[in-house]
N, C-alpha and C positions, 0 to 999 in steps of 0.2 A: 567305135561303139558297137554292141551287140545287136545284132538285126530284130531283136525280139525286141530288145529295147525301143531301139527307134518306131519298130511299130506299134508298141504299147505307147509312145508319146505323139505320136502322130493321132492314135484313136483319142488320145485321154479327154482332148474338148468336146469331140462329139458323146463319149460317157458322161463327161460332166453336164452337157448341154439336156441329155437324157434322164440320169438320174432328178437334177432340177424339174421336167416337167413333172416326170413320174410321183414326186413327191408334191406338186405343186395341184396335180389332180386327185390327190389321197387328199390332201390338204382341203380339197375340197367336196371332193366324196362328205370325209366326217362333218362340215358343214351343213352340208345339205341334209342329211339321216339325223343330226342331232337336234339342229335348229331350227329347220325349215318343214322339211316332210320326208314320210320314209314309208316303204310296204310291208306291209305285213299282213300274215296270216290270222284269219278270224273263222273259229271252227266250232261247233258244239247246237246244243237247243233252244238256247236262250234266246236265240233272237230271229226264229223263224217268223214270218217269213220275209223279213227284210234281207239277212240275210241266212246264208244255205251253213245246214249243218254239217255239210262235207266239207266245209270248208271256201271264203272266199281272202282273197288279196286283195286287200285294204288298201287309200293311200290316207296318212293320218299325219296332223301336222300338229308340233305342239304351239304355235306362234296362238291361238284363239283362247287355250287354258293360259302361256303369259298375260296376251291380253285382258281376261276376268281377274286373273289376280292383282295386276295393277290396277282395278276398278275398286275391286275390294281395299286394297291398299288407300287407295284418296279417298272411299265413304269412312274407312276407320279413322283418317285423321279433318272429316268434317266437309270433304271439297265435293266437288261438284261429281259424281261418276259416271255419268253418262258417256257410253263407248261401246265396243264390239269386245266379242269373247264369247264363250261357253250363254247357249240359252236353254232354255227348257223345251225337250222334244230334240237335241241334238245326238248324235250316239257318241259318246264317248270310249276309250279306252285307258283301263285303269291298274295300276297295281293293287291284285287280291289283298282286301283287307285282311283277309283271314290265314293268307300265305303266299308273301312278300316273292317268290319264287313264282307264282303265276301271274297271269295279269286276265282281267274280265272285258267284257265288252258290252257295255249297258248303254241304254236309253237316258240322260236326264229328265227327270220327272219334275224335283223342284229344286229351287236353290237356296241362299239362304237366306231366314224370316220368314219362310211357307211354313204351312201348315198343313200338312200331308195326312189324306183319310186312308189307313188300311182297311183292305176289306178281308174281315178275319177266316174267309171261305179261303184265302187263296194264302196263308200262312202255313204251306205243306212243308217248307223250307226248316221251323223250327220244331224242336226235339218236344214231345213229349213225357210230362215226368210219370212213372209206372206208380202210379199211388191212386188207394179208390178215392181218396176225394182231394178234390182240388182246392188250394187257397185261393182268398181274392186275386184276380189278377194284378199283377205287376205295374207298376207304374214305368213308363221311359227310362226316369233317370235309373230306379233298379236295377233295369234291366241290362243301362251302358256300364252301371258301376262294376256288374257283377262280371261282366264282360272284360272290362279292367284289370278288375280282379285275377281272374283267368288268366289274361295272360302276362300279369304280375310273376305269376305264380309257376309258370310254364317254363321250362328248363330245353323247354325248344323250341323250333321257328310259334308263332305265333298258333295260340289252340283254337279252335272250333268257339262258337257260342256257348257257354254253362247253359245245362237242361230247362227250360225255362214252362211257365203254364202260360200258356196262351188265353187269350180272352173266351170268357163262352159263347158260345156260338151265338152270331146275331148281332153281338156287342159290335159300337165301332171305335177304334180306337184311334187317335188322332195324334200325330205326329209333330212337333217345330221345331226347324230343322235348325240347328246353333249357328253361327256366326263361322263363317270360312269353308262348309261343306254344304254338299250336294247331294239329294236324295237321287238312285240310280234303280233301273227295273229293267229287266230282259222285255221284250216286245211280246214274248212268249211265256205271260204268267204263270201258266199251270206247268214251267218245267226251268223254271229257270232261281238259281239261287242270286240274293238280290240283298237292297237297304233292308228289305221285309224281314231278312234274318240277320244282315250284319250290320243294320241300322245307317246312320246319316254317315257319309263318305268326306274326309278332309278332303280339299281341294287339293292338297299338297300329291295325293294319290294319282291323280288323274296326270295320264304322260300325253294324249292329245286327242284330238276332236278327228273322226273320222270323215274325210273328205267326200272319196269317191270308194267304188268298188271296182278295182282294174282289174278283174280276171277270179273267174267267167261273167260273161254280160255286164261289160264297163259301163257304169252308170254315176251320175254325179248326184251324193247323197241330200237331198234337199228338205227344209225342215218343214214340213207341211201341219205342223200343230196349230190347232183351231183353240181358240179361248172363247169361253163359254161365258156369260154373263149368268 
């Protein structure tokens, strides 16, 4: 037998014994990032000053957004849903409704059957139409149909909100939020785009609830929302 041979058979269990782990820790690598929890980058102004706009490393798990939707799942067909998942005042992370290639990182605000107040001062998000006088404003449903519409109509990734007249000033205009989605808001209203312009968020959006912040200043994200009577 050829010397090379014999020592290519002599290694080949301990290759075998190696490849095995190596794919047995990949194996679980993708477990743990898909399933359980994974880090990631959170960067922008939306959510000053929880967290920094330079950017922080997230840990985010989607096991809390399963959670909610199996709760949704047994109130739809009548049972009892009392359980843990996604609450309001959580920060979640989401795919961009408005372009499925980014993803956001919002506050939940309400969930669904709330009845959400916009305060029409902080509406910088939506387009104004360039005309001297304004129609009645717009009702909800209008304003998701035409949004529909829109990207009916859009021969690419998903378009922007259609130009819309926002309410006159003063006015307030009230929100309820449909069956499976979640109203979502930067922590940092006056800069962040939000439900305020791309309205009530499918739950199906949302890839998972933001744990901790591992890097810089590790800290465990805790829901401190106070309800108001």
């Amino acid at each position: 037998m050829h010397p090379l041979v014999a020592r290519l058979r002599a290694y080949a269990p301990a290759a075998r014994r190696s490849t095995i782990t190596t794919l047995q820790l990949l194996a679980a690598f993708h477990l743990l990032t898909t399933d359980l929890a994974e880090v990631r980058l959170c960067s922008g102004f939306s959510m000053l000053p929880t967290l920094s706009h330079e950017g922080d490393f997230v840990l985010i798990s989607p096991v809390p957004v399963r959670g909610y939707e199996s709760r949704l799942a047994r109130a739809a067909r009548g049972e009892v849903a009392d359980g843990w998942g996604i609450k309001r005042g959580d920060i979640v992370v989401a795919t961009s409704p408005t372009d499925p290639s980014k993803t956001v990182c919002k506050r939940v605000i309400g969930l669904e059957g709330d009845i959400i107040e916009i305060d029409p001062s902080l509406r910088s998000t939506r387009r104004r139409a360039k005309k001297d006088s304004a129609p009645p404003p717009p009702t909800w449903e209008q304003i998701d149909a035409s949004h529909r519409e829109t990207l009916r109509a859009s021969s690419t990734p998903p378009a922007l909100l259609s130009p819309v007249f926002p309410s006159p000033r003063g006015a307030k205009s009230h929100v309820h939020i449909p069956r499976g989605h979640v109203w979502l808001a930067g922590d940092n209203l006056s800069n962040s785009t939000d439900s305020r312009a791309y309205g009530p968020v499918p739950v199906a959006l949302l890839k998972g609830k933001v744990l901790a912040r591992v890097w810089p200043h590790p800290k465990w994200m805790t829901n401190e929302t106070r309800y108001i009577d």
